[in-house]
C-alpha positions in Angstrom: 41.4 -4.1 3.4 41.8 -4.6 7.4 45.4 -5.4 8.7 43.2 -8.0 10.6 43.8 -11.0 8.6 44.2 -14.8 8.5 47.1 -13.9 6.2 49.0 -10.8 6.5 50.6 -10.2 3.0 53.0 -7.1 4.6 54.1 -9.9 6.9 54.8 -12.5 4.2 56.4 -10.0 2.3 58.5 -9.5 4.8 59.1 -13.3 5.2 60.2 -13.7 2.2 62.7 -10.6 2.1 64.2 -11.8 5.1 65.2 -14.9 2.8 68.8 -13.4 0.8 67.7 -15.2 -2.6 69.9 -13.0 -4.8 69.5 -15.1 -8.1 70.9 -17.8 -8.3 70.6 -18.5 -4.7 67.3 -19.4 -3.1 68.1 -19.0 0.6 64.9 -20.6 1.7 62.6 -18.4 0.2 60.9 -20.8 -1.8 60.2 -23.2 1.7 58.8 -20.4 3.1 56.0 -20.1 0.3 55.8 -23.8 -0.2 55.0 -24.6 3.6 52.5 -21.8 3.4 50.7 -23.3 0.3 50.9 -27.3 1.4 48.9 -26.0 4.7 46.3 -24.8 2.3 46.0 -27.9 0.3 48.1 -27.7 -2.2 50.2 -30.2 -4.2 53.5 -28.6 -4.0 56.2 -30.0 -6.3 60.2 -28.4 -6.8 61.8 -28.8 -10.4 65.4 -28.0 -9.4 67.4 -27.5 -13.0 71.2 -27.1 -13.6 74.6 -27.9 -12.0 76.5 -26.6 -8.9 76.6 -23.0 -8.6 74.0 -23.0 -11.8 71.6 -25.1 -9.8 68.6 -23.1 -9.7 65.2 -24.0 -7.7 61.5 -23.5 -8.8 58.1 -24.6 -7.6 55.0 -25.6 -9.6 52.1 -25.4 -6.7 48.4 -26.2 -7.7 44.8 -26.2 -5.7 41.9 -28.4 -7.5 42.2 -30.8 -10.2 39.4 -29.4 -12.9 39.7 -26.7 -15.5 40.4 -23.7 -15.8 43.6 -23.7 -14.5 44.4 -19.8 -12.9 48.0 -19.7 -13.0 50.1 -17.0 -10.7 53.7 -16.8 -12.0 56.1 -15.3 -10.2 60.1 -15.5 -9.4 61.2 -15.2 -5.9 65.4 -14.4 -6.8 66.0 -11.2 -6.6 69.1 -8.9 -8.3 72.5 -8.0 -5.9 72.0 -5.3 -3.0 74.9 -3.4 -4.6 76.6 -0.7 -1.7 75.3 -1.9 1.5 76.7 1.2 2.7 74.0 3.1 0.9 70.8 1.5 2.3 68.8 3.5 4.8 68.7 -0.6 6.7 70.0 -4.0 5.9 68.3 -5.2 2.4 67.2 -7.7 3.4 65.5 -6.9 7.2 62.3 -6.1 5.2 62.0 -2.5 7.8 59.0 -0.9 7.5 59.5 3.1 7.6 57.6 5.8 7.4 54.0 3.7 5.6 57.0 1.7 3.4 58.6 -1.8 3.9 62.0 -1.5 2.3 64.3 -4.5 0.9 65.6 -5.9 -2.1 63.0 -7.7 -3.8 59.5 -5.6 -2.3 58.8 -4.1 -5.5 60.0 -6.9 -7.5 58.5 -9.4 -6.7 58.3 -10.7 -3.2 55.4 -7.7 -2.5 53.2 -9.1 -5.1 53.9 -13.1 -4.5 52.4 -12.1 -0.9 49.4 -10.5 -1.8 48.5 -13.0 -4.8 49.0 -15.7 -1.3 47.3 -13.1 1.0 44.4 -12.6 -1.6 43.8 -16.7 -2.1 44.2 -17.3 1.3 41.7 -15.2 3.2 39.5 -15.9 0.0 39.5 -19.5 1.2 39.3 -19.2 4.9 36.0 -17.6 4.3 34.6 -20.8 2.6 35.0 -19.6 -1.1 36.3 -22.2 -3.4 37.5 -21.8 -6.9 35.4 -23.3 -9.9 38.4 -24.9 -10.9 42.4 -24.6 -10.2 44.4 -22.5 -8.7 48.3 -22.7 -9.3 51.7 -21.4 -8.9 54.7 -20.9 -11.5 57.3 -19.8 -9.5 61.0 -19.8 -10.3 64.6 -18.7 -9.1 65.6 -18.0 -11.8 64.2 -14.9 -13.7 66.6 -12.3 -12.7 69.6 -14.1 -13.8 70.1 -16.0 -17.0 66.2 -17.4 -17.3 67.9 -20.8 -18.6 67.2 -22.4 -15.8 63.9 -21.4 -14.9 60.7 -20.7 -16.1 61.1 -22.1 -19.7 62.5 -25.5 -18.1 59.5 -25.3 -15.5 56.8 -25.0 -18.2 58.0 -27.9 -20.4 58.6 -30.0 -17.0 54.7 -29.6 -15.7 53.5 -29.8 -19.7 55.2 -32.9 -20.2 53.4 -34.1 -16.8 50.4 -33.6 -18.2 49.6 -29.6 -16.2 47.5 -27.4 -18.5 47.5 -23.5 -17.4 44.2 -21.2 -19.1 45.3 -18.3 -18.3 48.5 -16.7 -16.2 48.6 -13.9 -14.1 52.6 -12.9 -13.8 52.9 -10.2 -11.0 55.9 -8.3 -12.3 55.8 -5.0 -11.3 54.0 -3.2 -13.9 52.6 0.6 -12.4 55.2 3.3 -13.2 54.3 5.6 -10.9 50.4 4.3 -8.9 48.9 1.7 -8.3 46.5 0.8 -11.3 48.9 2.5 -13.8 49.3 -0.2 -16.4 48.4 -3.8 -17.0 51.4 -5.6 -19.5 49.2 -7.7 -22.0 52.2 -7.8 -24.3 56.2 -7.6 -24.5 58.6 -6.9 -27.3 61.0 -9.1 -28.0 64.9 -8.8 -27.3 68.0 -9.5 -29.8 71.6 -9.2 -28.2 74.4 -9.1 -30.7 78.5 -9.1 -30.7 80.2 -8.3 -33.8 84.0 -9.2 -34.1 85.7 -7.4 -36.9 89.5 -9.5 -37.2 92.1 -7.7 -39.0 95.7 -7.6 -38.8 97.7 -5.8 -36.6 100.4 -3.5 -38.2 102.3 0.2 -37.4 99.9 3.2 -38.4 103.1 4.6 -40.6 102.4 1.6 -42.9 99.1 0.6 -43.0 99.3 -1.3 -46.3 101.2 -4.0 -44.0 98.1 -4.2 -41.9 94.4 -4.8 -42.0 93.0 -1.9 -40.0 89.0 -3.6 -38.6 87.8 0.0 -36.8 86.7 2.0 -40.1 85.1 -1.6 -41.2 83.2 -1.8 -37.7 82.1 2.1 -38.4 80.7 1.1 -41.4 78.7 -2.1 -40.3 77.4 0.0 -37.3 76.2 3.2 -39.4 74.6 0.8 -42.0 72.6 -1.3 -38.9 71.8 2.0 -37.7 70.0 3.8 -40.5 68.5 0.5 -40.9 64.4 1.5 -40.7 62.9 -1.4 -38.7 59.5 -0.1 -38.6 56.9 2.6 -37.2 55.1 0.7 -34.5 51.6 -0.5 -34.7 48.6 -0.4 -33.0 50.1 -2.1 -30.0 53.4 -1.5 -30.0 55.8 1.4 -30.2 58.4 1.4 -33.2 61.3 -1.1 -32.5 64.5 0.2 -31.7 68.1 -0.8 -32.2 70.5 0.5 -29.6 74.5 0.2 -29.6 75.6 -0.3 -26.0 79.8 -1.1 -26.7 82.3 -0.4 -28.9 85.7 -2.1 -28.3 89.3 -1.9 -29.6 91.4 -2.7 -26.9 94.3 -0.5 -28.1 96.0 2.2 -26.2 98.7 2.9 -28.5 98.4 5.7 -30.9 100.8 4.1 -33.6 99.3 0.6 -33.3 96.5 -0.6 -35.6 94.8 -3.2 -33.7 93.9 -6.4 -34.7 90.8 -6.8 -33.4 87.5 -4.4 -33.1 84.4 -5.1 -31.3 80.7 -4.3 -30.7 77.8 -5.3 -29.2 74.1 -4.0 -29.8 70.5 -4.9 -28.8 67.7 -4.4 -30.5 64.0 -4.1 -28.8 61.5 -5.5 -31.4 57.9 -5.4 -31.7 55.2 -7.7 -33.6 56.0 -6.8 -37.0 59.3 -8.8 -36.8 60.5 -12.3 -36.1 64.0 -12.8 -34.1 65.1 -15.1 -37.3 64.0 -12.9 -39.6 66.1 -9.9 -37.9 68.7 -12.3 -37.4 69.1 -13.5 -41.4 69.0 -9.6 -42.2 71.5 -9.0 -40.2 74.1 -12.2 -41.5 73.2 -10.5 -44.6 74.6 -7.3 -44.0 77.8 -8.7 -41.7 78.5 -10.6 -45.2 78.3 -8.1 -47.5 80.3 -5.6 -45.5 83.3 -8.3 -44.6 83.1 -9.3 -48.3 83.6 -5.8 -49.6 86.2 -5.6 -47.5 88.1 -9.0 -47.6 88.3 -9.5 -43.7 86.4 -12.1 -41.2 83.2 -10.1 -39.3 81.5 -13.1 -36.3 78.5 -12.4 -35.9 76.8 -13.9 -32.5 73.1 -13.5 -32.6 71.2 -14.3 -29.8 66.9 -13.7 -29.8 66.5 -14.2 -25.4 62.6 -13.5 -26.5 60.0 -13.2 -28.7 57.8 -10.2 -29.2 54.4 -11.6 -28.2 50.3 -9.9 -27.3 47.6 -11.0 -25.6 45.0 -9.5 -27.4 42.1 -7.8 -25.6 39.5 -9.9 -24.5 37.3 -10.8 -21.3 40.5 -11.7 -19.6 42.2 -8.6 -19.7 39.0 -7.1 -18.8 38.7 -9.2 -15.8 42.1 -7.6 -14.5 41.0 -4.5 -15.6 38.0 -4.4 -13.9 39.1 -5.7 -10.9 41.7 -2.7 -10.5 39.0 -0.3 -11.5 36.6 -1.9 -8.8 39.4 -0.8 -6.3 40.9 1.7 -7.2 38.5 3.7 -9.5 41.2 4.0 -12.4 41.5 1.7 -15.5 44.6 0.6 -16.0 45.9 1.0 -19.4 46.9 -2.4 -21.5 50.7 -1.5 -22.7 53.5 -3.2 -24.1 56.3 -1.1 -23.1 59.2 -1.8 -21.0 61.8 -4.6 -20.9 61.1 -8.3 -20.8 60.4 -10.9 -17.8 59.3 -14.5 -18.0 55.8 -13.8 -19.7 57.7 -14.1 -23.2 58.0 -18.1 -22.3 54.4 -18.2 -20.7 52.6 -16.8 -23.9 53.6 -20.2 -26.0 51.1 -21.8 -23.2 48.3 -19.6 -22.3 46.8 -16.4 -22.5 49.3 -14.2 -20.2 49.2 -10.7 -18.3 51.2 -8.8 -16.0 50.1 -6.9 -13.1 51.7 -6.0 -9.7 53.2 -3.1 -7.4 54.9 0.2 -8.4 58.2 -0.3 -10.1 59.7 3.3 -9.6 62.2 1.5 -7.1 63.0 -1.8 -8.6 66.9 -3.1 -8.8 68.1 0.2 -6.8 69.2 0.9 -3.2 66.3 1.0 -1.0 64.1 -0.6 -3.1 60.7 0.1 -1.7 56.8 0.0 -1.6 54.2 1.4 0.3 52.6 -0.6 2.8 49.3 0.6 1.3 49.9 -0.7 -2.2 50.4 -3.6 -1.0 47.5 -4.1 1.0 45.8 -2.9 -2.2 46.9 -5.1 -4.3 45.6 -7.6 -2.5 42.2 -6.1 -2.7 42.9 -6.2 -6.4 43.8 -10.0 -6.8 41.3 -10.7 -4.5 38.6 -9.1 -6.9 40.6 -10.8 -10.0 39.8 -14.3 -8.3 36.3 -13.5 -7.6 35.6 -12.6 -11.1 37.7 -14.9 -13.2 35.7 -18.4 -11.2 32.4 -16.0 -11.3 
Protein backbone atom coordinates (compact mmCIF):
# COMPACT_ATOMS: atom_id res chain seq x y z
CA UNK A 1 0.00 0.00 0.00
CA UNK A 2 1.53 3.66 -0.77
CA UNK A 3 2.67 5.72 2.32
CA UNK A 4 0.62 8.32 0.26
CA UNK A 5 -2.48 8.42 2.13
CA UNK A 6 -5.49 10.35 3.37
CA UNK A 7 -4.75 8.43 6.54
CA UNK A 8 -1.45 7.33 7.49
CA UNK A 9 -1.95 4.41 9.95
CA UNK A 10 2.16 4.48 11.05
CA UNK A 11 1.30 8.08 11.92
CA UNK A 12 -1.86 7.30 13.94
CA UNK A 13 -0.06 4.58 15.47
CA UNK A 14 2.19 6.77 16.60
CA UNK A 15 -0.54 9.19 17.77
CA UNK A 16 -1.83 7.16 19.85
CA UNK A 17 1.53 5.81 21.53
CA UNK A 18 2.44 9.22 22.17
CA UNK A 19 -0.73 9.10 24.55
CA UNK A 20 0.78 7.19 28.14
CA UNK A 21 -2.58 5.10 28.62
CA UNK A 22 -0.97 2.54 30.87
CA UNK A 23 -4.33 0.83 32.07
CA UNK A 24 -6.12 2.27 33.94
CA UNK A 25 -5.18 5.57 32.72
CA UNK A 26 -6.36 6.90 29.37
CA UNK A 27 -4.12 9.92 28.80
CA UNK A 28 -6.05 11.12 25.85
CA UNK A 29 -5.71 8.29 23.79
CA UNK A 30 -9.23 7.67 23.34
CA UNK A 31 -9.85 11.71 22.16
CA UNK A 32 -7.44 11.18 19.75
CA UNK A 33 -9.36 8.24 18.04
CA UNK A 34 -12.75 9.76 18.86
CA UNK A 35 -11.92 13.16 17.05
CA UNK A 36 -10.64 11.17 14.19
CA UNK A 37 -13.90 9.06 13.80
CA UNK A 38 -16.57 12.12 14.55
CA UNK A 39 -14.75 13.88 11.36
CA UNK A 40 -15.75 10.78 9.49
CA UNK A 41 -19.30 10.73 10.48
CA UNK A 42 -19.57 8.91 13.24
CA UNK A 43 -21.74 8.86 16.33
CA UNK A 44 -19.18 8.71 18.95
CA UNK A 45 -20.40 8.05 22.49
CA UNK A 46 -17.91 7.40 25.99
CA UNK A 47 -19.28 4.86 28.65
CA UNK A 48 -16.94 5.85 31.53
CA UNK A 49 -17.47 2.90 34.42
CA UNK A 50 -16.05 2.87 38.03
CA UNK A 51 -14.72 5.15 40.82
CA UNK A 52 -11.69 7.35 41.25
CA UNK A 53 -8.49 5.72 40.47
CA UNK A 54 -10.89 2.64 39.06
CA UNK A 55 -12.50 5.02 36.75
CA UNK A 56 -11.91 3.52 33.45
CA UNK A 57 -12.96 5.20 29.94
CA UNK A 58 -14.34 3.30 26.75
CA UNK A 59 -15.92 4.34 23.46
CA UNK A 60 -18.68 2.76 21.46
CA UNK A 61 -18.30 4.57 17.86
CA UNK A 62 -20.70 3.59 14.87
CA UNK A 63 -21.07 4.71 10.99
CA UNK A 64 -24.71 3.87 9.36
CA UNK A 65 -27.76 2.90 10.97
CA UNK A 66 -28.79 -0.51 8.97
CA UNK A 67 -27.70 -4.05 9.52
CA UNK A 68 -25.12 -5.81 9.58
CA UNK A 69 -23.42 -4.13 12.08
CA UNK A 70 -19.21 -4.85 11.46
CA UNK A 71 -17.87 -4.34 14.75
CA UNK A 72 -13.87 -3.50 15.43
CA UNK A 73 -13.07 -4.13 19.07
CA UNK A 74 -10.16 -3.07 20.44
CA UNK A 75 -8.52 -1.58 23.86
CA UNK A 76 -6.39 1.30 23.69
CA UNK A 77 -4.61 0.82 27.65
CA UNK A 78 -1.69 -0.64 27.51
CA UNK A 79 0.51 -2.66 30.38
CA UNK A 80 3.51 -0.64 32.55
CA UNK A 81 6.93 0.25 30.55
CA UNK A 82 8.75 -1.63 33.34
CA UNK A 83 12.89 -0.40 33.40
CA UNK A 84 12.88 2.68 31.42
CA UNK A 85 16.48 2.31 31.59
CA UNK A 86 16.25 -0.64 29.28
CA UNK A 87 14.40 0.84 26.22
CA UNK A 88 16.47 1.59 23.21
CA UNK A 89 13.95 5.30 23.40
CA UNK A 90 11.30 6.63 25.62
CA UNK A 91 8.11 4.10 25.42
CA UNK A 92 6.10 6.06 24.65
CA UNK A 93 7.90 8.57 21.61
CA UNK A 94 6.50 5.94 19.20
CA UNK A 95 10.53 6.17 17.23
CA UNK A 96 10.64 4.53 14.27
CA UNK A 97 14.19 2.65 13.79
CA UNK A 98 15.57 0.72 11.56
CA UNK A 99 11.81 -0.25 9.18
CA UNK A 100 10.19 -0.57 13.11
CA UNK A 101 8.15 1.93 15.22
CA UNK A 102 8.89 1.01 18.76
CA UNK A 103 6.63 1.84 21.96
CA UNK A 104 4.55 0.27 24.45
CA UNK A 105 1.40 -0.64 23.07
CA UNK A 106 2.57 -1.08 18.91
CA UNK A 107 2.08 -4.58 18.87
CA UNK A 108 -0.68 -4.58 21.29
CA UNK A 109 -2.93 -2.81 20.20
CA UNK A 110 -2.46 0.76 19.22
CA UNK A 111 -0.68 -0.74 15.61
CA UNK A 112 -3.77 -2.51 14.74
CA UNK A 113 -6.55 0.19 16.07
CA UNK A 114 -4.59 2.44 13.32
CA UNK A 115 -4.79 0.32 10.48
CA UNK A 116 -8.51 -1.02 11.14
CA UNK A 117 -9.01 3.44 11.07
CA UNK A 118 -6.42 3.68 8.21
CA UNK A 119 -8.24 0.82 6.28
CA UNK A 120 -11.98 2.43 6.82
CA UNK A 121 -10.83 5.73 6.16
CA UNK A 122 -9.12 5.80 2.85
CA UNK A 123 -11.91 3.07 1.95
CA UNK A 124 -14.28 6.01 2.38
CA UNK A 125 -12.44 8.84 0.99
CA UNK A 126 -12.55 6.97 -2.22
CA UNK A 127 -16.47 7.00 -2.33
CA UNK A 128 -17.03 3.46 -0.97
CA UNK A 129 -19.79 3.09 1.48
CA UNK A 130 -20.54 0.16 3.66
CA UNK A 131 -23.91 -1.92 2.98
CA UNK A 132 -24.55 -1.41 6.43
CA UNK A 133 -22.63 -0.34 9.80
CA UNK A 134 -19.51 0.09 10.73
CA UNK A 135 -18.55 0.38 14.53
CA UNK A 136 -16.15 0.55 17.29
CA UNK A 137 -15.88 -1.39 20.79
CA UNK A 138 -13.11 0.10 22.26
CA UNK A 139 -12.15 0.05 25.98
CA UNK A 140 -9.39 1.09 28.64
CA UNK A 141 -9.78 -1.43 30.25
CA UNK A 142 -8.59 -4.87 28.90
CA UNK A 143 -5.16 -5.03 30.20
CA UNK A 144 -6.11 -4.47 33.71
CA UNK A 145 -8.88 -6.01 35.64
CA UNK A 146 -11.53 -6.19 32.42
CA UNK A 147 -14.28 -5.18 35.16
CA UNK A 148 -14.64 -2.14 34.01
CA UNK A 149 -14.57 -2.41 30.40
CA UNK A 150 -15.67 -4.38 27.69
CA UNK A 151 -18.29 -6.51 29.56
CA UNK A 152 -19.84 -3.16 31.04
CA UNK A 153 -19.54 -1.57 27.39
CA UNK A 154 -21.46 -4.41 25.73
CA UNK A 155 -24.42 -4.51 28.18
CA UNK A 156 -24.41 -0.54 28.09
CA UNK A 157 -24.88 -0.22 24.01
CA UNK A 158 -27.29 -3.69 24.21
CA UNK A 159 -29.43 -2.13 26.67
CA UNK A 160 -29.52 0.96 24.20
CA UNK A 161 -30.80 -0.92 21.74
CA UNK A 162 -26.90 -1.54 19.51
CA UNK A 163 -26.85 -4.94 17.80
CA UNK A 164 -23.18 -6.11 16.58
CA UNK A 165 -23.23 -9.25 13.58
CA UNK A 166 -20.06 -9.94 13.72
CA UNK A 167 -16.74 -8.53 15.59
CA UNK A 168 -13.43 -8.23 14.40
CA UNK A 169 -11.09 -7.83 17.85
CA UNK A 170 -7.50 -6.90 16.64
CA UNK A 171 -5.46 -8.48 19.30
CA UNK A 172 -2.31 -9.49 18.18
CA UNK A 173 -2.64 -12.82 16.99
CA UNK A 174 0.60 -13.81 14.34
CA UNK A 175 3.40 -15.57 16.45
CA UNK A 176 6.03 -14.99 14.30
CA UNK A 177 4.51 -13.27 10.43
CA UNK A 178 2.15 -11.59 9.42
CA UNK A 179 -0.88 -14.06 8.37
CA UNK A 180 0.25 -16.57 10.99
CA UNK A 181 -3.04 -17.28 12.85
CA UNK A 182 -6.52 -16.02 12.88
CA UNK A 183 -8.15 -16.67 16.88
CA UNK A 184 -11.69 -18.01 16.14
CA UNK A 185 -11.83 -19.38 19.64
CA UNK A 186 -10.31 -19.03 23.38
CA UNK A 187 -10.18 -21.32 26.36
CA UNK A 188 -11.37 -20.32 29.21
CA UNK A 189 -9.47 -19.30 32.49
CA UNK A 190 -10.03 -20.51 36.34
CA UNK A 191 -7.89 -18.74 39.06
CA UNK A 192 -7.90 -20.37 42.41
CA UNK A 193 -6.49 -19.76 46.27
CA UNK A 194 -6.60 -22.51 48.62
CA UNK A 195 -6.16 -21.63 52.41
CA UNK A 196 -5.37 -24.69 54.44
CA UNK A 197 -5.80 -23.13 58.52
CA UNK A 198 -4.25 -25.25 61.15
CA UNK A 199 -2.79 -24.55 64.35
CA UNK A 200 0.37 -23.30 65.07
CA UNK A 201 2.48 -25.43 67.59
CA UNK A 202 6.53 -26.40 68.30
CA UNK A 203 7.72 -29.17 65.71
CA UNK A 204 8.93 -31.29 69.01
CA UNK A 205 5.26 -31.69 69.73
CA UNK A 206 3.23 -31.77 66.97
CA UNK A 207 0.23 -33.47 68.65
CA UNK A 208 -0.26 -29.83 70.30
CA UNK A 209 -0.58 -28.47 66.74
CA UNK A 210 -2.44 -28.85 63.52
CA UNK A 211 0.36 -28.93 60.97
CA UNK A 212 -1.80 -27.56 57.19
CA UNK A 213 1.57 -28.16 54.72
CA UNK A 214 1.33 -32.11 54.36
CA UNK A 215 -2.71 -31.37 54.00
CA UNK A 216 -1.94 -28.71 51.22
CA UNK A 217 0.47 -31.51 49.56
CA UNK A 218 -2.16 -33.74 49.40
CA UNK A 219 -4.96 -31.41 47.95
CA UNK A 220 -2.36 -30.27 45.33
CA UNK A 221 -1.12 -33.91 44.18
CA UNK A 222 -4.86 -35.00 44.06
CA UNK A 223 -5.83 -31.72 41.72
CA UNK A 224 -2.88 -32.51 39.81
CA UNK A 225 -3.25 -36.10 38.67
CA UNK A 226 -6.74 -34.93 38.14
CA UNK A 227 -7.29 -35.93 34.05
CA UNK A 228 -9.24 -33.05 32.70
CA UNK A 229 -9.35 -34.15 29.19
CA UNK A 230 -7.38 -34.87 25.80
CA UNK A 231 -8.43 -31.86 23.70
CA UNK A 232 -10.74 -32.03 20.83
CA UNK A 233 -10.97 -31.13 17.51
CA UNK A 234 -10.47 -27.47 18.30
CA UNK A 235 -8.79 -27.24 21.21
CA UNK A 236 -5.59 -28.54 22.83
CA UNK A 237 -6.09 -30.60 26.18
CA UNK A 238 -6.79 -28.30 29.24
CA UNK A 239 -4.22 -27.82 31.59
CA UNK A 240 -3.98 -27.03 35.31
CA UNK A 241 -0.87 -25.24 36.38
CA UNK A 242 0.28 -24.41 40.15
CA UNK A 243 1.87 -20.96 40.14
CA UNK A 244 2.42 -20.44 44.34
CA UNK A 245 2.80 -22.26 47.27
CA UNK A 246 2.96 -20.30 50.54
CA UNK A 247 3.74 -20.87 54.24
CA UNK A 248 5.10 -17.88 55.47
CA UNK A 249 7.40 -19.54 58.08
CA UNK A 250 11.02 -19.12 58.39
CA UNK A 251 11.51 -20.98 61.46
CA UNK A 252 12.56 -24.54 61.35
CA UNK A 253 10.93 -25.60 64.79
CA UNK A 254 7.65 -23.73 64.09
CA UNK A 255 4.67 -25.43 62.52
CA UNK A 256 2.78 -22.70 60.89
CA UNK A 257 -0.63 -22.01 61.07
CA UNK A 258 -1.40 -21.22 57.88
CA UNK A 259 -0.45 -22.78 54.27
CA UNK A 260 -1.36 -21.37 50.96
CA UNK A 261 -1.70 -21.96 47.18
CA UNK A 262 -2.86 -20.63 44.25
CA UNK A 263 -3.41 -22.43 40.71
CA UNK A 264 -4.99 -21.64 37.32
CA UNK A 265 -6.35 -23.83 35.15
CA UNK A 266 -6.64 -23.13 31.12
CA UNK A 267 -9.82 -25.02 30.03
CA UNK A 268 -11.13 -25.91 26.78
CA UNK A 269 -14.82 -26.70 25.39
CA UNK A 270 -15.33 -29.85 27.00
CA UNK A 271 -15.77 -28.11 30.47
CA UNK A 272 -17.87 -25.43 32.05
CA UNK A 273 -16.13 -22.94 34.78
CA UNK A 274 -19.10 -24.26 37.29
CA UNK A 275 -18.67 -27.46 36.55
CA UNK A 276 -14.67 -27.31 37.30
CA UNK A 277 -15.58 -25.24 40.09
CA UNK A 278 -18.16 -27.85 41.93
CA UNK A 279 -15.40 -30.66 41.24
CA UNK A 280 -13.13 -28.85 42.76
CA UNK A 281 -15.46 -27.80 46.29
CA UNK A 282 -15.77 -31.46 46.09
CA UNK A 283 -12.36 -32.40 46.48
CA UNK A 284 -11.33 -29.25 48.96
CA UNK A 285 -14.28 -31.02 51.22
CA UNK A 286 -13.29 -34.28 51.22
CA UNK A 287 -9.61 -33.65 51.84
CA UNK A 288 -10.36 -30.94 54.91
CA UNK A 289 -12.96 -33.57 56.11
CA UNK A 290 -10.51 -36.35 56.23
CA UNK A 291 -8.46 -34.37 57.93
CA UNK A 292 -10.63 -32.38 60.44
CA UNK A 293 -9.19 -28.79 59.53
CA UNK A 294 -10.83 -25.63 57.52
CA UNK A 295 -9.54 -25.63 53.50
CA UNK A 296 -11.19 -21.86 51.62
CA UNK A 297 -11.51 -22.30 48.55
CA UNK A 298 -11.77 -19.00 46.31
CA UNK A 299 -12.83 -19.85 42.86
CA UNK A 300 -12.91 -17.47 40.35
CA UNK A 301 -13.95 -18.47 36.26
CA UNK A 302 -12.48 -14.59 34.61
CA UNK A 303 -13.74 -16.48 31.20
CA UNK A 304 -15.48 -18.93 29.48
CA UNK A 305 -13.99 -21.32 26.87
CA UNK A 306 -15.91 -20.28 23.75
CA UNK A 307 -15.51 -21.11 19.36
CA UNK A 308 -16.63 -19.50 16.58
CA UNK A 309 -17.09 -22.19 14.38
CA UNK A 310 -15.90 -22.07 10.80
CA UNK A 311 -18.09 -20.45 8.50
CA UNK A 312 -18.13 -17.69 5.61
CA UNK A 313 -16.98 -15.34 8.20
CA UNK A 314 -13.89 -16.68 9.18
CA UNK A 315 -13.34 -17.34 5.57
CA UNK A 316 -13.85 -13.69 4.79
CA UNK A 317 -10.75 -13.00 7.18
CA UNK A 318 -9.10 -15.70 5.80
CA UNK A 319 -9.28 -14.81 2.51
CA UNK A 320 -8.56 -11.41 2.84
CA UNK A 321 -5.04 -12.30 4.45
CA UNK A 322 -4.46 -14.82 1.70
CA UNK A 323 -5.42 -12.07 -0.94
CA UNK A 324 -2.47 -10.17 0.56
CA UNK A 325 -0.24 -11.98 1.71
CA UNK A 326 -0.52 -15.37 -0.24
CA UNK A 327 -0.63 -17.46 3.07
CA UNK A 328 -3.79 -18.79 4.86
CA UNK A 329 -3.85 -18.10 8.11
CA UNK A 330 -4.53 -20.97 10.32
CA UNK A 331 -7.93 -20.74 12.67
CA UNK A 332 -6.45 -21.60 16.42
CA UNK A 333 -7.44 -21.41 19.80
CA UNK A 334 -4.33 -21.24 21.56
CA UNK A 335 -2.89 -18.69 23.71
CA UNK A 336 -4.25 -16.72 26.69
CA UNK A 337 -7.47 -14.70 26.87
CA UNK A 338 -8.51 -10.94 25.79
CA UNK A 339 -11.94 -9.41 25.67
CA UNK A 340 -13.32 -11.81 22.81
CA UNK A 341 -14.49 -14.20 25.80
CA UNK A 342 -17.25 -11.35 26.60
CA UNK A 343 -17.83 -10.51 22.83
CA UNK A 344 -18.84 -14.22 21.84
CA UNK A 345 -22.24 -13.99 24.28
CA UNK A 346 -23.18 -11.25 21.36
CA UNK A 347 -21.88 -12.13 18.04
CA UNK A 348 -19.92 -14.23 16.00
CA UNK A 349 -16.16 -13.08 17.12
CA UNK A 350 -12.50 -13.27 15.62
CA UNK A 351 -9.16 -12.08 16.25
CA UNK A 352 -6.74 -10.84 13.94
CA UNK A 353 -3.85 -8.24 14.14
CA UNK A 354 0.09 -7.60 14.10
CA UNK A 355 2.91 -9.92 15.32
CA UNK A 356 2.89 -10.55 18.98
CA UNK A 357 6.62 -11.81 19.47
CA UNK A 358 7.19 -8.33 21.28
CA UNK A 359 4.08 -7.72 23.24
CA UNK A 360 4.29 -6.60 27.22
CA UNK A 361 8.34 -6.46 26.90
CA UNK A 362 10.86 -3.64 26.63
CA UNK A 363 10.96 -2.36 23.22
CA UNK A 364 7.90 -3.55 22.25
CA UNK A 365 7.89 -3.30 18.53
CA UNK A 366 6.53 -3.82 14.90
CA UNK A 367 7.63 -3.40 11.59
CA UNK A 368 6.51 -0.59 9.79
CA UNK A 369 5.65 -3.02 6.91
CA UNK A 370 3.21 -5.15 8.87
CA UNK A 371 1.58 -2.52 9.66
CA UNK A 372 1.08 -1.02 6.38
CA UNK A 373 -0.01 -4.58 5.57
CA UNK A 374 -2.34 -4.97 7.80
CA UNK A 375 -4.14 -2.39 6.54
CA UNK A 376 -4.18 -3.89 3.13
CA UNK A 377 -5.72 -6.82 4.99
CA UNK A 378 -8.62 -4.98 6.78
CA UNK A 379 -9.03 -3.07 3.93
CA UNK A 380 -9.73 -6.42 1.86
CA UNK A 381 -11.87 -7.80 5.02
CA UNK A 382 -14.29 -4.61 4.59
CA UNK A 383 -14.49 -5.05 0.96
CA UNK A 384 -15.59 -8.59 1.16
CA UNK A 385 -17.70 -8.69 4.32
CA UNK A 386 -20.36 -5.57 2.60
CA UNK A 387 -19.63 -7.43 -0.91
Amino acid sequence: MSQDLTCDPVQFAQELIRKPSVTPVDAGALDVLQTHLEGLGFNCTRYPFGDNEDRVDNLYARLGTTAPNFCFAGHTDVVPVGDTAKWESDPFEAALKNGELVGRGAADMKGAIAAFVAAMTNLLETGWQPKGSISFLITGDEEGPAVNGTDKLLKAIIAAGETIDHCLVGEPTNPDALGDMIKNGRRGSLNAKLTVKGQQGHVAYPHRAKNPVPVLMDLLTRLLAWHLDDGNEFFQPSNLEVTSIDVANTAHNVIAETARAMFNIRFNTEHRGDDLKAHIKALVEDVAAANDIVIEADLRVTGEAFLTDPDSFTDTLQQAVQDVTGRRPELSTSGGTSDARYITHYAPVAEFGLVGATMHQVNERVAVSDIYTLTEIYTQVLKRYFA
